[in-house]
ROKEBA-941371 format. One record per residue (C-alpha): x, y, z; residue number from 1. Coordinates in Angstrom, 3 decimals. Example, Ala and Ser with C-alpha at 12.3 -4.5 7.8 and 13.67 -1.06 7.14 Angstrom:
BEGIN
site px 12.300; py -4.500; pz 7.800; seq 1
site px 13.670; py -1.060; pz 7.140; seq 2
//
This chain:
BEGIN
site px 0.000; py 0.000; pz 0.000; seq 1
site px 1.500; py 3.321; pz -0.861; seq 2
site px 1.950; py 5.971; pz 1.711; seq 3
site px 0.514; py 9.420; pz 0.014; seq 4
site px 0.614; py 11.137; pz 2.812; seq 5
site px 2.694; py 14.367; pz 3.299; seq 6
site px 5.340; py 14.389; pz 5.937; seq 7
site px 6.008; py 15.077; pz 8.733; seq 8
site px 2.227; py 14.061; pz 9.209; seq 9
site px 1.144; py 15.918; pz 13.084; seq 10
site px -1.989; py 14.863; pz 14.272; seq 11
site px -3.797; py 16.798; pz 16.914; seq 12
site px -6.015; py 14.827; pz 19.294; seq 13
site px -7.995; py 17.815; pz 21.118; seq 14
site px -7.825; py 19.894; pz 18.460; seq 15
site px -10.488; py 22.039; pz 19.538; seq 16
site px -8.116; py 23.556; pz 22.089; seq 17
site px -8.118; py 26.986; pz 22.804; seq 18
site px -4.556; py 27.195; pz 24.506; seq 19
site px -2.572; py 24.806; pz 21.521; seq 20
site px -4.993; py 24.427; pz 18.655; seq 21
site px -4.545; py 27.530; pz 17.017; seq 22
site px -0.737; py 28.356; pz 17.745; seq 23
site px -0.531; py 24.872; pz 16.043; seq 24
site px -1.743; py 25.891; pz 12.756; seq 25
site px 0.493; py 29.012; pz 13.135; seq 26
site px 3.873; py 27.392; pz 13.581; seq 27
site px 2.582; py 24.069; pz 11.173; seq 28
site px 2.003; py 27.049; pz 8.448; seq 29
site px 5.315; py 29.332; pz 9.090; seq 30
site px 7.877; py 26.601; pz 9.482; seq 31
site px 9.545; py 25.896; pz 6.664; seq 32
site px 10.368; py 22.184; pz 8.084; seq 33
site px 6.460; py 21.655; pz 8.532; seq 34
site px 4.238; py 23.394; pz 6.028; seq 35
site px 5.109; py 21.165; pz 2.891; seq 36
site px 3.680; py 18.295; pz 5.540; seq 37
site px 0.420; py 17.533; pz 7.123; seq 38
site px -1.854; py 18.698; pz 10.232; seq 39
site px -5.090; py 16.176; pz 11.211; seq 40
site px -7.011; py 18.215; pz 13.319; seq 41
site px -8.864; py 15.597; pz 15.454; seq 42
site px -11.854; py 16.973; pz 17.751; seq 43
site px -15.523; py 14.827; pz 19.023; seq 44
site px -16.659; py 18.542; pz 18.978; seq 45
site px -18.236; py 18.610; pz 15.669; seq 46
site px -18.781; py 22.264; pz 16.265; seq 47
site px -15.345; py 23.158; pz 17.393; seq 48
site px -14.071; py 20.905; pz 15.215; seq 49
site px -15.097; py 22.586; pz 12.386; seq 50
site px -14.162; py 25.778; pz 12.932; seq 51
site px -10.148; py 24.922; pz 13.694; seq 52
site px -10.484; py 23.178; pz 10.558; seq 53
site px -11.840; py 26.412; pz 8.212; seq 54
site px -9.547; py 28.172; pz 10.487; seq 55
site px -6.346; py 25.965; pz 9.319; seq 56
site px -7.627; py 25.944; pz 5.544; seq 57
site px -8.148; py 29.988; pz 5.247; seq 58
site px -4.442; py 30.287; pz 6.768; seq 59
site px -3.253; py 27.934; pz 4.330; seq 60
site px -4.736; py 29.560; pz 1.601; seq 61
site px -4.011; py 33.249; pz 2.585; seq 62
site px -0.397; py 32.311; pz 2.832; seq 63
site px 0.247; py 29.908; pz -0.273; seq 64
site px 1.686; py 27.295; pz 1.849; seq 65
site px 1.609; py 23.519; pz 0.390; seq 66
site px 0.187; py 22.129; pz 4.137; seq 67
site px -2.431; py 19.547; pz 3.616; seq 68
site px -5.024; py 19.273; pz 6.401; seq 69
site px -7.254; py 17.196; pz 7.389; seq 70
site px -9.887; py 16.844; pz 9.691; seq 71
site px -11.904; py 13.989; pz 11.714; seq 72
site px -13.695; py 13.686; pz 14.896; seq 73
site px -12.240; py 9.771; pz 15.002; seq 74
site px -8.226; py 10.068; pz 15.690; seq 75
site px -8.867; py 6.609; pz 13.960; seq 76
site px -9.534; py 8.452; pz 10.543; seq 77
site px -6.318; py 10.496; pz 10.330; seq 78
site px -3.506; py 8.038; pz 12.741; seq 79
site px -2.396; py 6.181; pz 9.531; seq 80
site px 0.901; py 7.735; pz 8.564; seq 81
site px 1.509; py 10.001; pz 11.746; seq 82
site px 5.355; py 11.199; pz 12.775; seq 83
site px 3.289; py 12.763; pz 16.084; seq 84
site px 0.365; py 12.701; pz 17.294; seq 85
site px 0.126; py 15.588; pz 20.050; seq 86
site px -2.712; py 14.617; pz 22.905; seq 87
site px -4.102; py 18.143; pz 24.176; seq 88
site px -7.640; py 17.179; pz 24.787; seq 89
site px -9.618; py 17.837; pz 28.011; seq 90
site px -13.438; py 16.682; pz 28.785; seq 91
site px -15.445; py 19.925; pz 29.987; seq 92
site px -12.139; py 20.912; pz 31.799; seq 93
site px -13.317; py 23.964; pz 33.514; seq 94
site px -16.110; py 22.709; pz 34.670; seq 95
site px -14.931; py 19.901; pz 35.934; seq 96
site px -12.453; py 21.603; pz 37.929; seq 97
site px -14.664; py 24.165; pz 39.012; seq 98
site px -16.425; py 20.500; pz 40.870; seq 99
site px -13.324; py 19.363; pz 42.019; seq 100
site px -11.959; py 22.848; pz 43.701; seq 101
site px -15.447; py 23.207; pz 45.230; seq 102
site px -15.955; py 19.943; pz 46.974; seq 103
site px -12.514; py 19.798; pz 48.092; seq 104
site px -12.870; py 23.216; pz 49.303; seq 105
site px -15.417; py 22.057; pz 51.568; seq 106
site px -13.252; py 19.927; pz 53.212; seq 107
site px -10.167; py 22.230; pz 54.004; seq 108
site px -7.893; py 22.273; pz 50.898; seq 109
site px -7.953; py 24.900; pz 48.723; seq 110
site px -6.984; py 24.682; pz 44.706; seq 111
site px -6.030; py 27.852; pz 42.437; seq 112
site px -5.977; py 25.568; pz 39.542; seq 113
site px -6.594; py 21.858; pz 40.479; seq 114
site px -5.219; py 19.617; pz 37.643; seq 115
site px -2.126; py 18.518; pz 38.698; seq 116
site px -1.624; py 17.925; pz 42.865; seq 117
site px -4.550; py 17.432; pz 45.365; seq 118
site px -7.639; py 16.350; pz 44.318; seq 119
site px -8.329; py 17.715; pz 41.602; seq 120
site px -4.555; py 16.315; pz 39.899; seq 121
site px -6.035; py 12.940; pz 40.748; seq 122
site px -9.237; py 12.990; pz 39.453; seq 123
site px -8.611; py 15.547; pz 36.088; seq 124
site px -5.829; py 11.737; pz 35.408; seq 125
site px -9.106; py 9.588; pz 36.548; seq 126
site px -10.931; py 11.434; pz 33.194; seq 127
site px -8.650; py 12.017; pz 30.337; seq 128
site px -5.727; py 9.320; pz 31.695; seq 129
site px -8.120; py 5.959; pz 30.561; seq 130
site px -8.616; py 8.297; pz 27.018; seq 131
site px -4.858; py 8.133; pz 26.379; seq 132
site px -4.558; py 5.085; pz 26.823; seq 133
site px -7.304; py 3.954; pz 24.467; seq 134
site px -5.798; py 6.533; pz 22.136; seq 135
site px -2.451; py 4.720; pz 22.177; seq 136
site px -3.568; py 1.648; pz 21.978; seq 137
site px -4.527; py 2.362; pz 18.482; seq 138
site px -1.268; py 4.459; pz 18.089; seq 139
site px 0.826; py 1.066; pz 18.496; seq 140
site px -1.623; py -0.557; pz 15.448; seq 141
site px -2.032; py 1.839; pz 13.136; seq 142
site px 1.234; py 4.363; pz 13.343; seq 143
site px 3.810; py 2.561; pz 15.738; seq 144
site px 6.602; py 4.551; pz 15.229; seq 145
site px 5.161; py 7.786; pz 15.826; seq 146
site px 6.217; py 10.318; pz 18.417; seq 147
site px 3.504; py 10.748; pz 21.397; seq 148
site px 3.699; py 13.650; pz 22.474; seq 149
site px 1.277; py 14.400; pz 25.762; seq 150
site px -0.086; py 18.144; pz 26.214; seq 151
site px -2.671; py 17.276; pz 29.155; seq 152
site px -1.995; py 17.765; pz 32.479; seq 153
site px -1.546; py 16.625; pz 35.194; seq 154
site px 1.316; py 15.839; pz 32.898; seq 155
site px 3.460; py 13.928; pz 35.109; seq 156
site px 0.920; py 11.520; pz 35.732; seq 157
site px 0.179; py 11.347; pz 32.342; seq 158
site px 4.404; py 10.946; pz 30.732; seq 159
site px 4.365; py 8.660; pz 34.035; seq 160
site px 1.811; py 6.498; pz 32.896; seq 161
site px 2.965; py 6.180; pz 29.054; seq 162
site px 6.401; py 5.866; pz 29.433; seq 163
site px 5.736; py 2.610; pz 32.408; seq 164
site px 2.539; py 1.089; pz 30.762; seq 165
site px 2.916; py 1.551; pz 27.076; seq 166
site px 6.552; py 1.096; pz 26.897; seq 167
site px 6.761; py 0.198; pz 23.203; seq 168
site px 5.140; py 3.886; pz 22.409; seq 169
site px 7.835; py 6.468; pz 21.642; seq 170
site px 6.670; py 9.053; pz 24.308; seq 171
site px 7.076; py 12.288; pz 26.129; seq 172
site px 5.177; py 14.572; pz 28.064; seq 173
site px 5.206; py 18.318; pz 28.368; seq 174
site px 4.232; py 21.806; pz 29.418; seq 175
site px 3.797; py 25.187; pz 28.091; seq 176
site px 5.395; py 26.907; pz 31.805; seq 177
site px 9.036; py 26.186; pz 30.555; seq 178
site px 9.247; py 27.108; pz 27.188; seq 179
site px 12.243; py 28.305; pz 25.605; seq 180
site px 13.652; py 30.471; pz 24.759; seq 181
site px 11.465; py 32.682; pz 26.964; seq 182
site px 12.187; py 31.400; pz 29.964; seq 183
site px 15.899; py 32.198; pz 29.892; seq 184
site px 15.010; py 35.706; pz 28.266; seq 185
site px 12.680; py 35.921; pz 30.981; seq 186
site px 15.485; py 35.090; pz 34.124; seq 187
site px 18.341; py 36.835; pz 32.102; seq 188
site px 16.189; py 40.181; pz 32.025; seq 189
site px 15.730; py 39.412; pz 35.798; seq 190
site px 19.272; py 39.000; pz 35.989; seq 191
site px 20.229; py 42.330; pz 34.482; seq 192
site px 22.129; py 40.333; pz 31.584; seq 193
site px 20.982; py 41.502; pz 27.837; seq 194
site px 18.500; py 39.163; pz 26.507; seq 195
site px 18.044; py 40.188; pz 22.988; seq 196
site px 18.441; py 36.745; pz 21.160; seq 197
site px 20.393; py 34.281; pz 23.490; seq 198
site px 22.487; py 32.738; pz 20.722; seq 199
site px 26.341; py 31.937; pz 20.784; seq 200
site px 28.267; py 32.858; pz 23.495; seq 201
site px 25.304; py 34.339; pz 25.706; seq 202
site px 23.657; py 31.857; pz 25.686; seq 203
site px 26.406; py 29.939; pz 26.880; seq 204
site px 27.897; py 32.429; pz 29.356; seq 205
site px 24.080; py 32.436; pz 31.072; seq 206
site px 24.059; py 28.860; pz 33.189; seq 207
site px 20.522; py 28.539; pz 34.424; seq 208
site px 19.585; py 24.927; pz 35.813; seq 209
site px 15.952; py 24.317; pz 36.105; seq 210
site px 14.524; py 20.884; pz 37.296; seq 211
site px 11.322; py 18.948; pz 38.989; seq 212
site px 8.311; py 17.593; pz 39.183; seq 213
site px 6.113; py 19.256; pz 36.365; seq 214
site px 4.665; py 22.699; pz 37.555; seq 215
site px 6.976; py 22.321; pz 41.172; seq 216
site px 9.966; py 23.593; pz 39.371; seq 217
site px 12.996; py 25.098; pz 40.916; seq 218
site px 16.038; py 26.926; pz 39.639; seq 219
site px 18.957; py 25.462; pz 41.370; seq 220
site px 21.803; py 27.589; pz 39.404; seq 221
site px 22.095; py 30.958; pz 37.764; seq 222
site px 25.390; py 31.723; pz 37.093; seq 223
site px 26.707; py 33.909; pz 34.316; seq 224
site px 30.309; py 34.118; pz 33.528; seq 225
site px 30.872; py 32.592; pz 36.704; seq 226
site px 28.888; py 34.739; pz 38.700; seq 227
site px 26.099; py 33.519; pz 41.029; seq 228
site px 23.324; py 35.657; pz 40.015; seq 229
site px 20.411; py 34.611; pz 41.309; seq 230
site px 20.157; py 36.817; pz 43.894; seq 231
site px 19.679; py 39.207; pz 41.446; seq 232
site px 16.567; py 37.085; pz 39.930; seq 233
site px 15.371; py 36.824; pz 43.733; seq 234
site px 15.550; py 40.890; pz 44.109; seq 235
site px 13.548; py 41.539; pz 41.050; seq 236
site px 10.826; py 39.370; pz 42.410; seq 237
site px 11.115; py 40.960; pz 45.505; seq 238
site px 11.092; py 44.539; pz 44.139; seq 239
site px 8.121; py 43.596; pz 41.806; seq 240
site px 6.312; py 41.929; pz 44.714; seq 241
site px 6.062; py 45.190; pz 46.724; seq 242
site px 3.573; py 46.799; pz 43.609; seq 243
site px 1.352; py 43.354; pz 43.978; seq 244
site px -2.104; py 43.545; pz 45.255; seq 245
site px -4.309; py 40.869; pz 45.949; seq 246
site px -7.293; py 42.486; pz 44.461; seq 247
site px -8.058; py 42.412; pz 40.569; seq 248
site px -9.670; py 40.103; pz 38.280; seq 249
site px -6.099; py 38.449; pz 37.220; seq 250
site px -7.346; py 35.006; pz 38.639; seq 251
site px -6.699; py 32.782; pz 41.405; seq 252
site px -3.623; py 31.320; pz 39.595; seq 253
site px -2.097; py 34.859; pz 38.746; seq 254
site px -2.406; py 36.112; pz 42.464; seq 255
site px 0.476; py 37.334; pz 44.431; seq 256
site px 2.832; py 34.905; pz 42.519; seq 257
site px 5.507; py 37.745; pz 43.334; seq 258
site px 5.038; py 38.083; pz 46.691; seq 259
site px 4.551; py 33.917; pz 47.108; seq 260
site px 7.995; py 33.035; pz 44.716; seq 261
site px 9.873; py 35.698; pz 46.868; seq 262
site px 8.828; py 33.807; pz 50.012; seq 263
site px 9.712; py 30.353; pz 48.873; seq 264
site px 12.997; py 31.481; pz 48.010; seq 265
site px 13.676; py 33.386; pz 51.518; seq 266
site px 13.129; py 30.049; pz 53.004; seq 267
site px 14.410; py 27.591; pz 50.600; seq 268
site px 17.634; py 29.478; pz 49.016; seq 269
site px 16.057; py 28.637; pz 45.497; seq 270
site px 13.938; py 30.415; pz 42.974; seq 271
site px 10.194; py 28.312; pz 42.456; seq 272
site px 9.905; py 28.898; pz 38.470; seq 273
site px 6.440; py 28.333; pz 38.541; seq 274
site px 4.936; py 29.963; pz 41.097; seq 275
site px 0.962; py 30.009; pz 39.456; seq 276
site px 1.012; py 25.868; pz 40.697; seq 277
site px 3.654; py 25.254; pz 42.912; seq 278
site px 1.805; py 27.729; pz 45.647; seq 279
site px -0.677; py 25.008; pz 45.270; seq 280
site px 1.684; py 22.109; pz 45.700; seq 281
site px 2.588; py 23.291; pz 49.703; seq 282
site px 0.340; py 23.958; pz 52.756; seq 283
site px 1.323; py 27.380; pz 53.536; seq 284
site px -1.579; py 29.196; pz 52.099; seq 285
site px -4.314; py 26.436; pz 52.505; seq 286
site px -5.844; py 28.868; pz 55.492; seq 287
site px -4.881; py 26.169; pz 58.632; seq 288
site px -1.970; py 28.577; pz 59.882; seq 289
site px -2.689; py 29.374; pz 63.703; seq 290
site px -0.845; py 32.732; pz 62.879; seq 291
site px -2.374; py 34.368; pz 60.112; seq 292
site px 0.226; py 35.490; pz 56.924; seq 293
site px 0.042; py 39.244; pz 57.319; seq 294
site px 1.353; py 39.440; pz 53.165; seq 295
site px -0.691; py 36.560; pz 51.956; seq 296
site px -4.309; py 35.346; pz 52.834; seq 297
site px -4.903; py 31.483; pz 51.939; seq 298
site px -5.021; py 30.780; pz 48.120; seq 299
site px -8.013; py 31.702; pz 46.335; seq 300
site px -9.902; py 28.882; pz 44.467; seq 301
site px -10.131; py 28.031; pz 40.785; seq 302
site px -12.694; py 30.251; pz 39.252; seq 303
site px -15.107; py 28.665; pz 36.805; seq 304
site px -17.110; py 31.353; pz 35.871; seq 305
site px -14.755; py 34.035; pz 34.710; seq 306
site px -12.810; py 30.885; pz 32.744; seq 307
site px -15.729; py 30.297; pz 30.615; seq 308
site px -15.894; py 33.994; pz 30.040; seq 309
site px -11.701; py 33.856; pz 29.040; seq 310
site px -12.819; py 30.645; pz 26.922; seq 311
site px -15.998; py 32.776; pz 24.959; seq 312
site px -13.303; py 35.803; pz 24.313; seq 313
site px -11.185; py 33.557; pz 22.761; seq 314
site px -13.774; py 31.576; pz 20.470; seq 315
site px -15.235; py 34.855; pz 19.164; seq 316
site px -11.500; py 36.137; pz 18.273; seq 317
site px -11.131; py 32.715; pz 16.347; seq 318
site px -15.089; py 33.133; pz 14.653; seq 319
site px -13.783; py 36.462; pz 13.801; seq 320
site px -11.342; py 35.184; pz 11.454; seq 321
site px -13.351; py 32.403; pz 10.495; seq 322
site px -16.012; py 34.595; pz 9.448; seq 323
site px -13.961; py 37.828; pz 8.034; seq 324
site px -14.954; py 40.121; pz 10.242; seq 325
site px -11.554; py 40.023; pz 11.006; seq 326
site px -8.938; py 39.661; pz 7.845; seq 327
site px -7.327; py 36.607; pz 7.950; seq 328
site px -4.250; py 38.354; pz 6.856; seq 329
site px -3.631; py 38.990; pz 10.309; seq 330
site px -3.901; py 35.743; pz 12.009; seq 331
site px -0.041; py 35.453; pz 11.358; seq 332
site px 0.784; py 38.249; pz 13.247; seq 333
site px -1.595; py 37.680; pz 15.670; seq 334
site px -0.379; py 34.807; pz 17.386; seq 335
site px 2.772; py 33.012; pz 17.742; seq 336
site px 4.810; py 29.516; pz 18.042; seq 337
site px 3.718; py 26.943; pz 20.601; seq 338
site px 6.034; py 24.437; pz 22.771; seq 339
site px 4.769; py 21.093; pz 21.560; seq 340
site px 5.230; py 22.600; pz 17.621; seq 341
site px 8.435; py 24.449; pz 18.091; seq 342
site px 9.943; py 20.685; pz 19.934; seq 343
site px 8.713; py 19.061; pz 16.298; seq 344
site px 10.006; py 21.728; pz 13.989; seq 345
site px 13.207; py 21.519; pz 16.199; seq 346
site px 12.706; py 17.543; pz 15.693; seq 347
site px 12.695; py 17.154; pz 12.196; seq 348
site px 14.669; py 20.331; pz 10.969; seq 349
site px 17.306; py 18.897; pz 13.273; seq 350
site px 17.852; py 22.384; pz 15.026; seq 351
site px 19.665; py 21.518; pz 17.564; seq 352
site px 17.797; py 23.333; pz 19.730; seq 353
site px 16.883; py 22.576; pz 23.613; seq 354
site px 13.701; py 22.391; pz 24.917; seq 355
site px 12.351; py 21.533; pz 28.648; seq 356
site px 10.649; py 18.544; pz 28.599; seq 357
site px 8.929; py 15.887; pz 30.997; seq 358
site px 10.998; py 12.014; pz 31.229; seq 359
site px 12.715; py 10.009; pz 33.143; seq 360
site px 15.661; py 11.793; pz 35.127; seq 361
site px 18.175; py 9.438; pz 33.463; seq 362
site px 21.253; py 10.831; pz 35.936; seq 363
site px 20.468; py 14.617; pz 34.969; seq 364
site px 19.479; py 15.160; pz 38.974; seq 365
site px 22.266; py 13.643; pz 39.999; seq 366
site px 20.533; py 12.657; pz 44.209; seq 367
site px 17.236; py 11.384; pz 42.413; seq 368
site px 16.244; py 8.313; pz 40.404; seq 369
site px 16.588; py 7.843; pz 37.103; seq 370
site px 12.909; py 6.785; pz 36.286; seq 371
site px 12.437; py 9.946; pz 38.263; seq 372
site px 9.849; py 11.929; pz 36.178; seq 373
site px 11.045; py 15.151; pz 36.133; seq 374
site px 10.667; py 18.436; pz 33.862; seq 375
site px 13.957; py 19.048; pz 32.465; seq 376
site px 16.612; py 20.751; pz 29.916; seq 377
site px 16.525; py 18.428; pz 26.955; seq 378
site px 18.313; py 17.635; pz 23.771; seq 379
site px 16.050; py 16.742; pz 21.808; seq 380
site px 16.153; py 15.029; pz 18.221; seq 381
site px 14.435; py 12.005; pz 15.831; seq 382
site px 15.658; py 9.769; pz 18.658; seq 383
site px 13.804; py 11.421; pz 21.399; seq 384
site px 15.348; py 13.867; pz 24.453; seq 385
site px 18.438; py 13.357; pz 26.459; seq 386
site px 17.981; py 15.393; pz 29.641; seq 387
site px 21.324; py 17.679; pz 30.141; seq 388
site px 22.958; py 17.408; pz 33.266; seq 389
site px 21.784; py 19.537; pz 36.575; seq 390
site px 23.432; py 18.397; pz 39.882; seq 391
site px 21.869; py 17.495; pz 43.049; seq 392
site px 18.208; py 18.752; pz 44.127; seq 393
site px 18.164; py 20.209; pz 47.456; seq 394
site px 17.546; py 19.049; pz 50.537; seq 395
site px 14.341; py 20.011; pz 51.904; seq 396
site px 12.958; py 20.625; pz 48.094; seq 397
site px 14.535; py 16.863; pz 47.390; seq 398
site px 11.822; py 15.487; pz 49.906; seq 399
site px 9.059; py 18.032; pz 48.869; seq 400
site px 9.621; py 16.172; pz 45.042; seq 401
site px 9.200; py 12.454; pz 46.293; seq 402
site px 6.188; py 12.633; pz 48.176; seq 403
site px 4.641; py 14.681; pz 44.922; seq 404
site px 6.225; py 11.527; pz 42.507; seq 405
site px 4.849; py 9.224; pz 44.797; seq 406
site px 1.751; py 10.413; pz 44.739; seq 407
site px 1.587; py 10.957; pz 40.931; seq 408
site px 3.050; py 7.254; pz 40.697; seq 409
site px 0.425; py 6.001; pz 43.034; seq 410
site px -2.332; py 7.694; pz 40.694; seq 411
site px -1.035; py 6.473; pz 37.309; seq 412
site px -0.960; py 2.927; pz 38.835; seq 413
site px -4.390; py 3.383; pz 40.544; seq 414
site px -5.958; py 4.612; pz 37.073; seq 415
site px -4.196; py 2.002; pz 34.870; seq 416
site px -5.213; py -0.775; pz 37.433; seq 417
site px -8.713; py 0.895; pz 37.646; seq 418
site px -7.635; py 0.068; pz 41.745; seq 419
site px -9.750; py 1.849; pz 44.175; seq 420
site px -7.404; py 1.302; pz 46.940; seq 421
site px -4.544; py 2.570; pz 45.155; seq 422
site px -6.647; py 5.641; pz 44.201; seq 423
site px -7.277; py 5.957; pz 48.302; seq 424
site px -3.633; py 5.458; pz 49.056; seq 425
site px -2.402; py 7.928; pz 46.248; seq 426
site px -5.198; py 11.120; pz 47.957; seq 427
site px -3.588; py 9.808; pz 51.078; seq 428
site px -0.109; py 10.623; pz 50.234; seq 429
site px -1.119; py 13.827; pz 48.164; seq 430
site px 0.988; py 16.598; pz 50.095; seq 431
site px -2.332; py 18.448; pz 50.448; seq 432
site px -4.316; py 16.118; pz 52.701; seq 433
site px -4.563; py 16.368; pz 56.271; seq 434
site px -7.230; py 14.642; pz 57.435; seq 435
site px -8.546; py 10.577; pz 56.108; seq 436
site px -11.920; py 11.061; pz 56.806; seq 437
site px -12.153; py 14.095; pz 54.424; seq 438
site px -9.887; py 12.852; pz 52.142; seq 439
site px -12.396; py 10.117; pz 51.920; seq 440
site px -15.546; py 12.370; pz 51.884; seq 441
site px -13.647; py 14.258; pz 48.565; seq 442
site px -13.147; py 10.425; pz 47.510; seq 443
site px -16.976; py 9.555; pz 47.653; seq 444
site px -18.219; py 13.282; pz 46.818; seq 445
site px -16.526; py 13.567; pz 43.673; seq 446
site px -16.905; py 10.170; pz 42.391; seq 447
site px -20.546; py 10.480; pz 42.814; seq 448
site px -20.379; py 14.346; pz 40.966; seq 449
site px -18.037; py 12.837; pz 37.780; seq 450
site px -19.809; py 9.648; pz 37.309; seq 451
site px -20.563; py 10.352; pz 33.649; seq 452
site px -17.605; py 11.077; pz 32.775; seq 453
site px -15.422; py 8.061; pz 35.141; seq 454
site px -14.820; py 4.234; pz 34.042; seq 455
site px -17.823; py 2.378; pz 35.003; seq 456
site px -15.523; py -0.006; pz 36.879; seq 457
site px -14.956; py 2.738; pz 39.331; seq 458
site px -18.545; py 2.023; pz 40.883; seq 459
site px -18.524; py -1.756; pz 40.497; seq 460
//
């Protein structure tokens, strides 16, 4: 049978994403090392589905490219012939974690995002986790030497679960927090350092170390030309926490992520990289203190109602292209690259680029396992990344990382298994539970709210 497909062939399961969708047409069209290949846009939303897909054809046509796309709402229709298939679907994400910050909330632990720790990071795996899987089952038939590349969080649990349960997939798992360049631009303007391109010998004067668990990242070095600078980093946090306010409509996750990184690295001695989630991944601002925090009330909860109203803002500036009200000419200029499409590009244009990306630790952290499953500084090529080295993780941030890869490990195995007393034993090591009777109240509360949406063998 001949193969007419156009390569590299990247399908999109979850296409119909607001956050990846459409920077994945843009960097699919502009790259040079993409656009003479092919993007299946995969979505069960017929409606949403439809529009990516007019979406993707207008930009093709305004801009003369030779992409092919193609469209299905059965990854089945459109896996025959894939180099990657990117998973970035969610089920009714917001409000489903609009349930799971509520209900927990009733019970004492508090959530400014709630899909990767706490309840809510085990039960967002407990939907989309058993989807995956069926998704690469049919991956290893019908295009087994494609990359996997997952985009849904909790991605640790998710990279977890692929790379120790469907071993003979070609996987790995990331997130948009880390994505580079802009990161380093972001820590060399900190720095004081000039951060107008980071290539040659700036780049490699500028030593900055980054490494975790997915969204409880840590610098552990910032040197340039020798020079310890990251108490420089530290003092521009510090200096831009004094302007925060906790008032605003920014968003639980955007709150006081100054004042809270600051904090974390007066006690620690290390800069958190991703403050948004990691303030979720500690107790300190869950509201239990005796003392109250004088700078920082406990964290505010995932807000479903003012997502939905983000989500609507961005669908009408997508229908505006679709329809013309808005020229179409302008879509490239409008948005820009994406992580999982720039890690491709940089893939099959062999770039040579590095990218941060979630695997096994291999050695890179040099006091942790090496099926560790940690976000790190990659090399990354047709053969898949090579984390680059880091050192040692901290003490004190070293134990805070095991008990969080324990309990994603616990929920991977729990879901896989479809085990409801590994599920109990994985909230019961989640760093965010205090109490087992309200851990199992969230347990039974939440099952009972999701049950549409949950593995029937769940309630058998």
């Amino acid at each position: 049978m001949t193969d007419n497909t156009q390569h590299p062939k990247v399908v999109v399961v979850g296409a119909g994403s607001l956050f990846f969708g459409r920077q994945a047409i843009w960097q699919m069209v502009h790259s040079p090392h993409l656009n003479t290949g092919t993007l299946a846009l995969v979505d069960t939303n017929k409606e949403r589905l439809d529009r990516m897909a007019k979406l993707a054809h207008m930009v093709v046509e305004e801009t003369g490219v030779p992409l092919k796309i193609e469209a299905s709402y059965d990854w089945k229709d459109v896996l025959p012939g894939a180099d990657f298939v990117v998973l970035s679907f969610a089920d009714r994400t917001v409000y489903f974690r609009g349930i799971d910050c509520t209900i927990s909330e009733k019970y004492g632990i508090r959530m400014c995002s709630g899909d990767t720790i706490g309840p809510g990071g085990i039960f967002r795996a407990m939907r989309e986790l058993p989807v995956i899987m069926d998704c690469v089952r049919d991956i290893q038939t019908m295009c087994p030497d494609a990359w996997v590349i997952n985009y849904i969080n909790p991605s640790t649990v998710n990279g977890m679960a692929l790379t120790r349960y469907a071993p003979q997939v070609k996987s790995f798992a990331l997130c948009d927090s880390l994505h580079m360049p802009h990161v380093k631009r972001r820590y060399a303007a900190r720095a004081g350092i000039a951060s107008d391109s980071f290539t040659g010998a700036p780049d490699e004067a500028f030593d900055m170390r980054i490494a975790g668990v997915n969204h409880f990242t840590w610098m552990l070095k910032a040197e340039y030309n020798g020079e310890d600078v990251m108490p420089k980093i530290a003092e521009s946090i510090r200096q831009d926490a004094v302007k925060e306010t906790d008032g605003g409509d920014k968003g639980a996750k955007a709150l006081l992520n100054n004042t809270i990184g600051y904090k974390l690295y007066d006690i620690f001695g290390y800069v958190p990289v991703c403050v948004a989630h990691t303030k979720e991944y500690v107790t300190f601002w869950q509201g239990k203190g005796t003392i109250p925090d004088k700078d920082i009330p406990p964290l505010a909860i995932w807000e479903t109602e003012d997502r939905y109203e983000r989500h609507a803002a961005m669908w009408k500036q997508v229908d505006g292209f679709v329809t013309g009200e808005t020229p179409i000419s302008e879509y490239m200029s409008t948005f820009g690259p994406d992580h999982a499409t720039d890690i491709i590009e940089n893939m099959v244009g062999n770039l040579g680029k590095p990218f941060y990306v979630n695997s096994p630790n291999r050695g890179a952290v040099t006091n942790m396992s090496d099926d560790a499953f940690l976000e790190l500084l990659c090399d990354v090529d047709m053969n898949g990344p090579v984390p680059r080295p880091v050192g040692e993780m901290p003490r004190g941030i070293r134990g805070m990382q095991e008990v969080v890869l324990d309990t994603h490990e616990l929920t991977a195995e729990a879901i896989v298994k479809c085990d409801y007393t590994l599920l109990r034993r994985a909230m019961m090591t989640d760093p965010l539970v205090t109490s087992i009777a309200d851990a199992d109240a969230i347990l039974k509360e939440l099952l009972a709210a999701e049950n549409d949406v949950l593995p029937a063998a769940w309630y058998a």
